[in-house]
C-alpha positions, 0 to 999 in steps of 0.5 A: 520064190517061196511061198508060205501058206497060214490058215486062220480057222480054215480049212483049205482044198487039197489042191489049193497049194498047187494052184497057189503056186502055179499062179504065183510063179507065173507072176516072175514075168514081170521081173520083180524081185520077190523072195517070199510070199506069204498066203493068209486064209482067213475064215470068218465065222460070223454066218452074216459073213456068209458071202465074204466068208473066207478072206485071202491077204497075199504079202510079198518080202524080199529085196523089191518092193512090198506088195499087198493084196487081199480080197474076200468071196465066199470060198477060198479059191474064189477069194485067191482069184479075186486077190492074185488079180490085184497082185498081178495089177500091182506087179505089172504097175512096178515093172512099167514104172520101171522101164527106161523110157526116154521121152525126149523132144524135137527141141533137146535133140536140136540143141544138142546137135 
């Protein structure tokens, strides 16, 4: 996976890369094919933003589906948390709608028998 990091008049942690990717590496579990994910940070400068000053857009590309979050909090991480969460409920989403589960009846299986 690849991972792609913007910055729109922010400046990010040091750190804020690597925690990026550990917990966007960890989202493989689910078995979605995901090629590239692109990180937008986005700094709002208005000082009545105050609590919902930095903004994070989390942007999958590739051959699966297109996923897309994004959340805001009052600094980066804590708007990266608030984001990978709803990354994650969208992935976990995509993989149970894709297992093959058969539901069948009592009644199919009497007919077929």
């Amino acid at each position: 996976m690849n991972i792609v990091l913007h910055t729109r008049n922010a400046q990010v942690a040091s750190d804020f890369q690597e925690i990026a990717e550990g917990k966007l590496i960890s989202m493989d579990r689910f078995s979605v094919a995901i090629d590239r994910v692109e990180i937008e940070v986005i700094h709002e400068a208005n000082p009545k933003q105050g609590k919902l000053s930095h903004r994070v857009i989390l942007t999958s590309r590739g051959a699966g589906p297109l996923i897309r979050a994004e959340a805001a909090a009052f600094n980066d991480l804590a708007a990266f948390d608030l984001a990978i969460r709803s990354f994650e409920l969208q992935l976990r989403k995509i993989h149970e709608r894709s297992k093959d589960i058969g539901h069948d009846s009592v009644r199919k299986k009497a007919v077929s028998e």
